[in-house]
C-alpha positions in Angstrom: 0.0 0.0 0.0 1.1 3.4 -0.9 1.8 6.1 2.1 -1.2 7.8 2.0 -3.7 5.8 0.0 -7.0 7.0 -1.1 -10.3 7.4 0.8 -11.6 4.3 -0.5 -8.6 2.6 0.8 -9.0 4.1 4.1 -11.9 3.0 4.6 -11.3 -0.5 3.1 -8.4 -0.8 5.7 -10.7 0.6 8.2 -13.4 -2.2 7.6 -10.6 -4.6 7.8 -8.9 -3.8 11.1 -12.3 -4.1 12.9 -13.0 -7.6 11.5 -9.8 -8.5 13.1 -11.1 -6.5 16.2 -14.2 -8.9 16.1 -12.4 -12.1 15.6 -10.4 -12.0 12.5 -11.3 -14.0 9.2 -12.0 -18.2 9.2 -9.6 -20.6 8.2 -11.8 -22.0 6.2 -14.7 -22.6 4.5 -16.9 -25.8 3.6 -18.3 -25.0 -0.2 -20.2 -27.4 -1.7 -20.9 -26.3 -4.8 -19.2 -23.8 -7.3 -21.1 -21.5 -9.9 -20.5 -24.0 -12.7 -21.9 -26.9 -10.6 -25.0 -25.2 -10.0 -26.1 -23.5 -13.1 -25.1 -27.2 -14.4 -27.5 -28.8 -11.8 -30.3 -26.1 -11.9 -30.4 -25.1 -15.7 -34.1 -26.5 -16.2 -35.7 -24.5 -13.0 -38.4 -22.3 -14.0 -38.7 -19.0 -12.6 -39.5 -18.1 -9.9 -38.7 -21.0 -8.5 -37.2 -22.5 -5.1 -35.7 -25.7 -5.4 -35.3 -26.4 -2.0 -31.9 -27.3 -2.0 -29.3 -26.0 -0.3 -26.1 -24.7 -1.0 -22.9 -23.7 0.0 -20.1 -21.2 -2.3 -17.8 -19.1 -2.0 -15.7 -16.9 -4.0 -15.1 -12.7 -5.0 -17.9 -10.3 -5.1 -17.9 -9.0 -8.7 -21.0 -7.0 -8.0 -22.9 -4.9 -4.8 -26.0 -3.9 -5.6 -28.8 -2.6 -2.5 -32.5 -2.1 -2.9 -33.8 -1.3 0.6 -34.3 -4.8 2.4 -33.2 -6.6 -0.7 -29.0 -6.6 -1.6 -27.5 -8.5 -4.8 -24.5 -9.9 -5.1 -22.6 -11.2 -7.9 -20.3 -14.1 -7.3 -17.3 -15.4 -8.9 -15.3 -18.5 -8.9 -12.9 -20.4 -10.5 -15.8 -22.1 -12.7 -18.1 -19.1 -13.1 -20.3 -16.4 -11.7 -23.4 -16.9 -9.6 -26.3 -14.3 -8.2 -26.5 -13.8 -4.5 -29.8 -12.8 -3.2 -30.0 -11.4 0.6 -33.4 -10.3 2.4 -33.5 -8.6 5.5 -36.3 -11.0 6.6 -33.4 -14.1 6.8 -30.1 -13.0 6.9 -29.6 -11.8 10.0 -26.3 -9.8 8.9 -28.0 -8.1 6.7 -26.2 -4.8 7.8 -22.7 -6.7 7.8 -23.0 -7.8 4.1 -24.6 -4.7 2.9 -21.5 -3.3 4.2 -19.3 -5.6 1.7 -17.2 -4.0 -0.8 -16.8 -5.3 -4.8 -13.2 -7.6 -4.6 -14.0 -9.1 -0.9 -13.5 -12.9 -1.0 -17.0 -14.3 0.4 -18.6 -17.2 1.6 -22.2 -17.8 1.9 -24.7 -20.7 2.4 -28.7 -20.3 1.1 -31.3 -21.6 -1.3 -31.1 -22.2 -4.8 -33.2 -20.5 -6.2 -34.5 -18.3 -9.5 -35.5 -14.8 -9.6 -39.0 -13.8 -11.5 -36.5 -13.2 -14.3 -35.1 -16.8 -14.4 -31.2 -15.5 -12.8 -30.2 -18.6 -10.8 -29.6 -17.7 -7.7 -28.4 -18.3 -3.9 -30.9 -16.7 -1.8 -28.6 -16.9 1.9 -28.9 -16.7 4.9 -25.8 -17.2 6.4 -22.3 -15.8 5.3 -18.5 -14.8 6.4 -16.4 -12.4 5.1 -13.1 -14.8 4.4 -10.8 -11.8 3.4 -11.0 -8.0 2.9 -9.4 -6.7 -0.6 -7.9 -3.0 0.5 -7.6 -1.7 -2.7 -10.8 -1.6 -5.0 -10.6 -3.4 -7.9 -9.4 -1.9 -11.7 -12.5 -0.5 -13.5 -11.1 0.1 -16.7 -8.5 -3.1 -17.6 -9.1 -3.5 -21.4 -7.5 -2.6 -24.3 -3.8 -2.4 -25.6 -3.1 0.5 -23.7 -3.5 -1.8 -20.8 -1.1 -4.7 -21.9 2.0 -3.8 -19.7 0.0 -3.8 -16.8 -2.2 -6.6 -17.3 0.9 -8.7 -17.9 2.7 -7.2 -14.9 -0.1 -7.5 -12.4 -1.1 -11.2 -13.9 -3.8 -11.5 -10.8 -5.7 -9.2 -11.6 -6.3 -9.7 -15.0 -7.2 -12.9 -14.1 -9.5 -11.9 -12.1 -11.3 -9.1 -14.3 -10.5 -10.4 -17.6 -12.9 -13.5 -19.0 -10.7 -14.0 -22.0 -7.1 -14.5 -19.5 -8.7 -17.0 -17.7 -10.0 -18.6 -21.0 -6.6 -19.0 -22.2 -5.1 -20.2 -19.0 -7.3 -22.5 -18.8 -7.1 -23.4 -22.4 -3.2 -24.4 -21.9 -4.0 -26.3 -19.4 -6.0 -28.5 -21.6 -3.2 -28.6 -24.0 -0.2 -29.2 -21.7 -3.1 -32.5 -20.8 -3.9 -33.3 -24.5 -0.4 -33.7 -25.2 0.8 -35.8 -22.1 -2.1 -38.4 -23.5 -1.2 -38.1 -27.2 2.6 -39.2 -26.6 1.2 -41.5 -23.4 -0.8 -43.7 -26.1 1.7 -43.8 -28.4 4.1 -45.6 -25.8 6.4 -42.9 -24.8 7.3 -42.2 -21.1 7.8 -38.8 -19.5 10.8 -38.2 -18.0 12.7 -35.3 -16.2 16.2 -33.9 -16.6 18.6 -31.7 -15.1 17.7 -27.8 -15.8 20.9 -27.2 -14.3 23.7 -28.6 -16.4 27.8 -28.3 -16.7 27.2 -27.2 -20.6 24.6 -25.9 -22.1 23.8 -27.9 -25.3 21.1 -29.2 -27.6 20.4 -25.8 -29.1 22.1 -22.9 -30.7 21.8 -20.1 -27.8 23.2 -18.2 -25.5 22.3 -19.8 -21.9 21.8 -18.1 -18.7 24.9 -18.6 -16.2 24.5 -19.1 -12.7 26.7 -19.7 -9.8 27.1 -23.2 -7.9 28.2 -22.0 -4.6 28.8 -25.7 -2.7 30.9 -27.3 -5.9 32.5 -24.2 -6.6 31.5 -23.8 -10.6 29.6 -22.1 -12.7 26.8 -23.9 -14.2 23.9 -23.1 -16.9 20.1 -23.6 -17.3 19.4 -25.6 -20.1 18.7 -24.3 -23.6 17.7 -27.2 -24.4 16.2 -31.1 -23.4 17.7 -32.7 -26.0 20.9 -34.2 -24.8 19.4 -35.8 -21.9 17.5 -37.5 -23.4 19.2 -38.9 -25.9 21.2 -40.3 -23.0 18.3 -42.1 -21.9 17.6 -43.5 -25.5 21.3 -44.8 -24.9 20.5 -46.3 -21.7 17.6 -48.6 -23.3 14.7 -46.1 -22.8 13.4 -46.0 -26.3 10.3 -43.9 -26.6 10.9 -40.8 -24.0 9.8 -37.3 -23.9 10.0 -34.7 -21.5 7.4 -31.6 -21.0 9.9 -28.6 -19.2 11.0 -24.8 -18.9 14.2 -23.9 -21.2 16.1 -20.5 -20.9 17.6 -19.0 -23.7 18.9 -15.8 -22.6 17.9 -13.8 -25.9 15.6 -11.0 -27.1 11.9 -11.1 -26.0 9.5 -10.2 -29.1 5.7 -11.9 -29.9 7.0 -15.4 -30.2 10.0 -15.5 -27.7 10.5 -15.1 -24.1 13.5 -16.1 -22.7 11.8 -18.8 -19.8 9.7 -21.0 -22.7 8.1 -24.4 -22.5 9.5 -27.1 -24.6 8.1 -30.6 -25.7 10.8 -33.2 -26.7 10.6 -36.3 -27.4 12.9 -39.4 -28.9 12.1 -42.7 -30.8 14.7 -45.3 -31.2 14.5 -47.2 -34.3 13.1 -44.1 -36.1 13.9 -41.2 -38.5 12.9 -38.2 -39.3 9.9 -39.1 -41.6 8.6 -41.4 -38.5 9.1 -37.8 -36.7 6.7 -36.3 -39.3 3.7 -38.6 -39.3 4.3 -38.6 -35.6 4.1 -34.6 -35.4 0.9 -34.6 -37.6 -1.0 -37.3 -35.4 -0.1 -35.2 -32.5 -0.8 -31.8 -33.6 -4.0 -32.8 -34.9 -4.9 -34.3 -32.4 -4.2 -32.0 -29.8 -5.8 -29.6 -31.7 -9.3 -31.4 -31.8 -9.3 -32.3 -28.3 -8.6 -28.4 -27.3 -10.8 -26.7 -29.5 -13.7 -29.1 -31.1 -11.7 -29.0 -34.7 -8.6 -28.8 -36.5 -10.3 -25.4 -38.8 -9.1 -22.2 -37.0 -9.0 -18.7 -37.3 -6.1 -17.2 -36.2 -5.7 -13.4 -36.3 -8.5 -12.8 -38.4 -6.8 -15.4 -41.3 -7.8 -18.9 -41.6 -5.9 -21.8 -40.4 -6.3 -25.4 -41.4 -4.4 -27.6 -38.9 -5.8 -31.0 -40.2 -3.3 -33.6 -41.6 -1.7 -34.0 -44.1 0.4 -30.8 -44.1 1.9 -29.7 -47.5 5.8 -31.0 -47.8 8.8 -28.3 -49.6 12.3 -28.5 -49.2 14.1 -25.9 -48.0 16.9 -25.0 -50.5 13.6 -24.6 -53.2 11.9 -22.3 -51.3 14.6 -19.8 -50.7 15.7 -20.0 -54.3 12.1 -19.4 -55.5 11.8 -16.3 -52.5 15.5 -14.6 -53.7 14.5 -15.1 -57.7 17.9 -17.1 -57.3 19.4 -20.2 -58.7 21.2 -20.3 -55.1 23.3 -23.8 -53.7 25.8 -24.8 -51.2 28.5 -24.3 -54.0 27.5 -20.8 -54.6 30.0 -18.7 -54.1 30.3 -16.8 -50.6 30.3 -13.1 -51.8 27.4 -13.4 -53.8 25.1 -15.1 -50.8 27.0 -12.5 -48.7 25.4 -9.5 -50.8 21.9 -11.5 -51.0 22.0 -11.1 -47.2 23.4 -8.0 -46.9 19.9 -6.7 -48.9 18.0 -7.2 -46.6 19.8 -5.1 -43.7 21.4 -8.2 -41.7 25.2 -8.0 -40.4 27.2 -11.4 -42.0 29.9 -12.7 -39.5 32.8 -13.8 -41.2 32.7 -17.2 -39.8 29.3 -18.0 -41.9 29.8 -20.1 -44.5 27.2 -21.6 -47.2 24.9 -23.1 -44.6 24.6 -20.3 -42.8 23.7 -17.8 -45.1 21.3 -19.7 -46.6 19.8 -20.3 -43.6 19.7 -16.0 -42.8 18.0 -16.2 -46.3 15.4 -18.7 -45.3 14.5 -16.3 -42.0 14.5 -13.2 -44.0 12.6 -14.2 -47.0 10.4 -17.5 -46.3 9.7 -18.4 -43.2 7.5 -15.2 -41.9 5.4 -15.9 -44.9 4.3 -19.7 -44.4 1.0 -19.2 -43.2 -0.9 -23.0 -43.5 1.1 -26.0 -41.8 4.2 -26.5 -43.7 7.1 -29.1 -43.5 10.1 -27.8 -44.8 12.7 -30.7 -45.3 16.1 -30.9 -45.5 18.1 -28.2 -43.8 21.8 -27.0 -44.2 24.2 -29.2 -42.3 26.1 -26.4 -41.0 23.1 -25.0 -38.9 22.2 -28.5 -37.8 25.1 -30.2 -36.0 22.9 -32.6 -33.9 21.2 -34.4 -37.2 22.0 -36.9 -39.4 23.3 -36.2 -42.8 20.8 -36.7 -45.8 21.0 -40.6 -47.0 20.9 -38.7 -50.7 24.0 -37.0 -49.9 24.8 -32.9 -50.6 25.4 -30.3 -47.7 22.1 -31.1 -46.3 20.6 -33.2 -42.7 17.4 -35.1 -42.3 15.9 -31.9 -40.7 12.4 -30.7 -40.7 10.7 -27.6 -39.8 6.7 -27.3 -39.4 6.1 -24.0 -39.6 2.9 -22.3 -38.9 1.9 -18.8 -39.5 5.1 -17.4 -39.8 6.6 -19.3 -37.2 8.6 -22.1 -36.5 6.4 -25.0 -34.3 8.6 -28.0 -34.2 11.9 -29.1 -35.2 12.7 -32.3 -35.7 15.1 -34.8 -37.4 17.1 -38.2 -37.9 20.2 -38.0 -34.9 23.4 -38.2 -35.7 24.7 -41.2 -33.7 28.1 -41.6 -34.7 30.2 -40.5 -32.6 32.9 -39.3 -34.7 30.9 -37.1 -37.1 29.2 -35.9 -34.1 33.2 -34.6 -32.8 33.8 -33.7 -36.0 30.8 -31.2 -35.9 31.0 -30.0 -32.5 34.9 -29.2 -33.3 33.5 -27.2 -36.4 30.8 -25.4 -33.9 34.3 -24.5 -31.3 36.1 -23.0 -34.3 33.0 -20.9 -34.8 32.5 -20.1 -30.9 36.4 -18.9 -31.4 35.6 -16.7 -34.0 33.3 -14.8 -32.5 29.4 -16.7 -32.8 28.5 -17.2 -29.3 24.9 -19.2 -30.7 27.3 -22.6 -31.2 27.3 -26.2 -29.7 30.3 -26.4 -27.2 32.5 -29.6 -27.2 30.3 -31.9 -24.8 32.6 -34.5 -24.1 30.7 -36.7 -21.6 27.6 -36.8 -24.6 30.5 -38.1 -27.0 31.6 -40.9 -24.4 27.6 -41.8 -24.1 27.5 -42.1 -28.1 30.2 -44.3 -28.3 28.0 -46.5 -26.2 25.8 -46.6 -28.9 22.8 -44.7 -30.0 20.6 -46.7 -32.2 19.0 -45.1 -35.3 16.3 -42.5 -33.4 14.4 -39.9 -35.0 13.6 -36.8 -32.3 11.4 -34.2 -32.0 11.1 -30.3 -30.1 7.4 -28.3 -30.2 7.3 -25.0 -29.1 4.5 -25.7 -26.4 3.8 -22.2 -26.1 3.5 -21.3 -29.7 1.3 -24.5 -30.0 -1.2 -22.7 -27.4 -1.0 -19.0 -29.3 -2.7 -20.4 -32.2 -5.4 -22.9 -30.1 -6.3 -19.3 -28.0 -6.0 -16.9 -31.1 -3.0 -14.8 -29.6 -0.9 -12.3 -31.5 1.8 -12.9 -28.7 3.4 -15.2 -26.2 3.5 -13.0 -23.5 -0.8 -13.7 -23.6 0.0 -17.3 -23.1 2.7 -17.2 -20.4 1.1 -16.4 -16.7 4.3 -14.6 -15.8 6.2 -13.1 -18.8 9.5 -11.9 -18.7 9.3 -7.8 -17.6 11.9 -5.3 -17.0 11.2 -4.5 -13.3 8.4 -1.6 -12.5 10.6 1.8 -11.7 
């Protein structure tokens, strides 16, 4: 609370210290029913009508309003709103709930009943006052001139704001939809480390943090691929794991630096089992959160049911840049093509590399429907398998949705001395100057010479996945607590 707050708060705070005065607040409260429950239960009663059961709920007043010996309340939940209808003739604290203000958590226990107008309501007789709000609740919350805050103070945008909760509750659903899609299709859900001794799996720069007992420095993960690989090793052959990863990057509409991933590994597999299995999944998830695979998203429609178109990656660039482009073209000339468009080229890019700029700049934000774009540059793709057709190119895939990347997925590279023959190729780089490179993991080199049998492996952008199911423009709608510079 602020120094001198307002009246309102005054007398909020004022209200509050007596009810301590008188007793304080309950522990607790025995509800038996929440809004939902009962206009579930109740939907058929006429009105005008009493149904002569009782019930007991509890939640924030939304609503006050008085009419001599009658006061309504509105009630909210977790589940929904219901009317609260109190007559001086039964409640004999009457005077004590006429006194409640809009944002007071409440608990009260009464008739269900219906109004002349058909409202569904709890005419009570008994209820307690469970906790005071001092400060009055926003009256004005909507709108885009509103967006820092709403993030900032996530609570109460919860609280005033139908849609927030809609989409909370709608990645809920999806985080559950896709636990049972991999859960049928054999995999088990695992857990690894988020703090590791090297930061791998990805190409980003990873937060550092301080291990005070062993003396080191450590990172949070950038990635969950590694790990699990590992397990695959180990004899776990269908695994996936559902976790945060930190990428200590820019924050724009589809990235935040704290993000939820969805990996998962198949032994015996390759990147086209990774397709069919990303399909199955996404359609199915997609169903189960919304009704259908037909969206609209951002005013555009999106068809999310299988099968998704198929283009390789080195066509579509050539047909965005107008260029008969390759892997053998020579460096200046990919150099000045990506130069055009404004971006800085570090010496240390080769072929791959620019290509791979020219693919961001030019194709990628313009992929609207569900696209698999195959076979990506070896040189931005250290981790996957090289093409069984030969050329600079991995088994690599990209679904990309409305101008986004949603999963990445290919064939692994399991032998172990291509895979230290690329990492050494990603230290050169990280040498030179491009911090976004694979270190030299020697302990994942010592598991691969093990043995990692063929295995196909997959990474969704969980988040991404729920923008489109709720219709957002960007992540920070999605994510409960997005990351903010702090409130000066």
């Amino acid at each position: 609370m602020t120094d001198h707050p307002p009246d309102e708060q005054q007398v909020r705070l004022a209200k509050h210290k007596a009810t301590l005065q008188s007793g304080g607040y309950p522990y607790q409260f025995d509800r038996t029913a929440t809004a939902a429950e009962l206009h579930q239960r109740f939907s058929s009663l006429p009105p005008d009508a009493d149904s002569g059961v009782r019930a007991a709920v509890a939640g924030r007043l939304m609503l006050l309003r008085s009419f001599g010996r009658l006061v309504f309340a509105t009630l909210q939940d977790g589940t929904g709103r219901i009317q609260l209808m109190a007559d001086s003739a039964e409640l004999e604290q009457m005077d004590a709930f006429a006194d409640l203000d809009v944002g007071d958590w409440v608990g009260a226990e009464g008739r269900v009943v219906t109004t002349r107008k058909g409202e569904l309501t709890v005419r009570i007789d008994r209820f307690a006052l469970l906790a005071k709000a001092l400060r009055p609740l926003p009256e004005k919350w909507h709108g885009l001139a509103d967006r820092e805050l709403r993030s900032r103070r996530r609570y109460l945008d919860l609280l005033v704001n139908e849609e927030a909760r809609a989409v909370a509750q709608r990645r809920v659903a999806v985080l559950r939809a896709l636990r049972k899609s991999f859960d049928e299709r054999g995999f088990i859900e695992v857990e690894t480390p988020t703090l590791q001794l090297q930061a791998g799996g990805g190409l980003a720069r990873p937060f550092v943090t301080h291990h005070n007992a062993l003396d080191l420095d450590m990172y949070l993960r950038i990635a969950l691929e590694l790990p699990l690989k590992r397990l695959v090793i180990g004899g776990l052959e269908r695994v996936f794991e559902l976790g945060r990863v930190f990428r200590n990057e820019g924050i724009d509409s589809t990235h935040n630096p704290e993000f939820t991933m969805l990996e998962a590994y198949q032994a015996f597999a390759d990147y086209e089992d990774m397709l069919q299995l990303v399909e199955g999944v996404i359609g199915e998830v997609v169903a189960a959160t919304t009704g259908g695979t037909e969206l609209t998203y951002q005013g555009r429609p999106l068809d999310l049911t299988p099968p998704y178109r198929r283009a390789r990656y080195l066509d579509l660039v050539q047909h965005a840049v107008n260029e008969s482009i390759g892997f053998e073209t020579p460096l200046h000339e990919l150099r000045a093509l990506v130069e055009a468009a404004g971006t800085e080229v570090h010496p240390s890019w080769g072929p791959g590399r620019l290509i791979a700029e020219l693919f961001e700049q030019h194709v990628e934000p313009y992929i609207w429907q569900p696209t698999f774009v195959l076979d990506h540059p070896e040189e931005t793709s250290p981790l996957a398998r090289a093409h069984r057709e030969g050329g600079s190119v991995v088994e690599r895939f990209e679904l990309i949705v409305a101008g986004a990347e949603l999963v990445n997925a290919f064939s692994e590279l399991n032998d172990p001395l291509e895979q230290r023959a690329r990492f050494e190729a990603q230290a050169e780089a990280r040498a030179a100057g491009e911090a976004d490179t694979h270190p030299l993991d020697e302990d994942y080199l010592l598991a691969l010479e093990y043995g990692l049998p063929p295995t196909g492996g997959l990474g969704l952008g969980v988040d991404r996945l729920v923008m489109l199911v709720t219709d957002q423009a960007s992540i920070r709608e999605v994510l409960l607590f997005p990351a903010l510079r702090p409130d000066d």
